[in-house]
N, C-alpha and C positions, 0 to 999 in steps of 0.2 A: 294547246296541243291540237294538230291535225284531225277533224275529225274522222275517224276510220270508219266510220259506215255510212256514205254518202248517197240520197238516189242515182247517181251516177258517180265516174271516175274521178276522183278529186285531184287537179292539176297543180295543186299548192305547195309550195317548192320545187318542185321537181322539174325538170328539163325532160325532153325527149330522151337525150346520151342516158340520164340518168334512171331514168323510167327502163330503159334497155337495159343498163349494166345491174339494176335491182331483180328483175326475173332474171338474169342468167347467172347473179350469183346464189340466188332462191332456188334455182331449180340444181346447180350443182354441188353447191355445200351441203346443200339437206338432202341433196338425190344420193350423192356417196354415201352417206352414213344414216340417214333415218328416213327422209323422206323426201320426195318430189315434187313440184308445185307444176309439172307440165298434167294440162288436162288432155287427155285422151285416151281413145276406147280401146288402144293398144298400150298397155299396160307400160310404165316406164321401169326398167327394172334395175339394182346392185345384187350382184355376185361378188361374196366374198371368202375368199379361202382361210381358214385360220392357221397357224401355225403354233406348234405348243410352247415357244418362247414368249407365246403375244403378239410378236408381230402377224400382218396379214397382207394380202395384195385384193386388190379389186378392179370391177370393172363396171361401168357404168350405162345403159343404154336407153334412150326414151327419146320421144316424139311430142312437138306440140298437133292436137285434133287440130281440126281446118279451124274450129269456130276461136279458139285460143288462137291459134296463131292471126285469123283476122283483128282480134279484138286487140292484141297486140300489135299487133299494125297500125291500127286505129290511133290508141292512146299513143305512141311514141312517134307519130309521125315518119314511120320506116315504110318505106314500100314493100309491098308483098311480096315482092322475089328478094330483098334485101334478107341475108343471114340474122334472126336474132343471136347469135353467139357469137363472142367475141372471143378467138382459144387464147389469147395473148392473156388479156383478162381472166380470162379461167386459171392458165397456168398459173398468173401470182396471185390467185388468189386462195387454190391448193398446197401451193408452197408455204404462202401464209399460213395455213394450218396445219405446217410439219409433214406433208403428205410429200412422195417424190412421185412426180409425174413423168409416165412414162408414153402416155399418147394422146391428144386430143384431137379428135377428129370431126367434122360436122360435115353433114348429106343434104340431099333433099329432103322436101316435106319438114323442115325443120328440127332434123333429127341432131343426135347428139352422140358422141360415142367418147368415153371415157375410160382407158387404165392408169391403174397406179400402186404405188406399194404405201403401205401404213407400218410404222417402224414398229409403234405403241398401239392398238384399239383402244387401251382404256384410255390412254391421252386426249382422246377427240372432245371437244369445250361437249360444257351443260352434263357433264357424268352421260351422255350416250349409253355408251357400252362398261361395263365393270364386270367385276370378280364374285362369285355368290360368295356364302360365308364359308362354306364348305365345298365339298366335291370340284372335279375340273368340268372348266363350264366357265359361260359368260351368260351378264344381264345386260339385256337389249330395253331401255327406255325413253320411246317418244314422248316427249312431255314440254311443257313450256319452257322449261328453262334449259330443257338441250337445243331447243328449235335456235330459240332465242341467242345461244351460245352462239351456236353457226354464224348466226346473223351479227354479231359482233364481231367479229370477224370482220366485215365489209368497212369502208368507209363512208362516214356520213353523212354524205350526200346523198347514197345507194341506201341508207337506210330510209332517209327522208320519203325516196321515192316508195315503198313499202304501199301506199295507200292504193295502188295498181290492183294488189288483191283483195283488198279489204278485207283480209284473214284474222280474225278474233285471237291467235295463236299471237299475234304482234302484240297484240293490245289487251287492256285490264278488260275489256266486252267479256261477258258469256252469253253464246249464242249457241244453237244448238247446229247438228248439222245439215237438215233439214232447214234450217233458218238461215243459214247460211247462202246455200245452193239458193233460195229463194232471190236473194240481196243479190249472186252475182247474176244471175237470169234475169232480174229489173236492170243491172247496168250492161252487160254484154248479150242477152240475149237468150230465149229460150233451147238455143242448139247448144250453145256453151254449158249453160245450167243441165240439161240431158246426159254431155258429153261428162261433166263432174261427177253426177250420179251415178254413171257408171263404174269410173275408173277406180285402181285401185293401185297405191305401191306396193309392188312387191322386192323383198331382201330376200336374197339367196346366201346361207353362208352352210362352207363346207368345213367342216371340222375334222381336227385332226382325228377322232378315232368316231367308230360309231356312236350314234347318241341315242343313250338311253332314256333320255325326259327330255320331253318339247312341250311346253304350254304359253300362252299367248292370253293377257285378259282382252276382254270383249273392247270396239269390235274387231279386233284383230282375231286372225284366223293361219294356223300352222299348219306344214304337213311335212311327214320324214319318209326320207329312203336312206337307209344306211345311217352313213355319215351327213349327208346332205339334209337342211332343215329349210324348209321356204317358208317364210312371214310375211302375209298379205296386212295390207292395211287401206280401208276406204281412204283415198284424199281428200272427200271432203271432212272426215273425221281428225286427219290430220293437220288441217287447217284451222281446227276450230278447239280440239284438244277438251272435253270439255272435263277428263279427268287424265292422265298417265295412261299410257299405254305399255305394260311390261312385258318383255318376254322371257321365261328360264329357259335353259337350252342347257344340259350336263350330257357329260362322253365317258 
């Protein structure tokens, strides 16, 4: 097996094409429905509307920081004005997960702009999103085996490439996140590692009626107006997982 936690980036199977197509399906599988892997001190964000059949629509937006997108540069051999996103790539790889895509856009600054509609929520791989036992409402959980779910998803070349992040969420490692952040600032750099520490994903979902209960376990952080519920979550804690992270949300 690949070792995942290398002093530097370990180039071991992976191709340049494929080192690229590994972050861009990292950062939009997991960016739709639980979480993001672009680092930056502008937060990468999913809004999602629910609707009370289960279906919902979303939309997707985030940025790689300068020192991400350098270090991706770096490792893939792409020049720096070059697009890390491929939309061709993205679209079949949201259709692969039952999603219908209805925009994929990319900017400068290596941004990213994504909507789309979701038939099912609770469908999404790794049990994401479900149904509480009681009340109307859905359970939101980041955990290894939903990350991981997304990631199945990809083909295995694109997984192979994975070792880019050296994220403990991939692999049997437990590492804290603090240990983490340390690991990637020995391979990319003290600006990348600052820019990690900061960031944080945030999920916006709006629900069909106002919500009565929003709770979030640690370090995940909620907050409500009305109907609308916003869930923050450190990325580097997302990366590393080092227990579930659940949200209840009931209307």
């Amino acid at each position: 097996m690949t070792n995942r936690f290398p002093h530097r980036p370990s180039a071991a199977r992976a191709t340049p094409s494929s080192r690229v197509r590994s972050v861009t399906f990292l950062a939009l599988l997991a960016g739709i429905v639980s979480a993001t892997f672009h680092l930056s001190s502008c937060a990468p964000a999913v809004r999602v509307t629910l609707a009370r059949d289960g279906s919902g629509t979303a939309t997707f937006s985030g940025a790689l920081g300068p020192a991400a997108a350098e270090a991706l540069s770096r490792a893939s051999g792409m020049s720096g004005e070059a697009a890390p996103f491929d939309t061709e790539l993205i679209r079949q790889a949201l259709r692969k997960a039952g999603l219908v895509v209805e925009q994929v856009a990319t900017g400068s600054g290596s941004s990213l702009f994504l909507k789309l509609a979701i038939p099912d929520v609770t469908d999404l791989p790794g049990g994401l999103i479900s149904r509480p036992e009681s009340g109307n409402g859905i359970l939101v959980t980041f955990s290894r085996e939903s990350l991981n779910g997304l990631v199945g998803l990809m083909p295995e070349d694109t997984r192979d490439a994975l070792d880019l992040l050296m994220a403990p969420v991939f692999s049997d490692d437990r590492l804290s996140a603090a240990e983490y952040e340390e690991i990637m600032g020995a391979a990319y750099g003290k600006t990348l590692r600052e820019e990690l520490r900061v960031s944080s994903f945030l999920l916006s979902l709006t629900c069909p009626a106002s919500v009565r209960e929003a709770s979030i376990t640690q370090p995940g952080k909620s907050d409500v107006s009305g109907s609308v519920v916003t869930l923050s979550v450190p990325v580097s804690a997302l990366l590393t997982l080092e227990k579930p992270v659940q949200a209840r949300i009931l209307w």
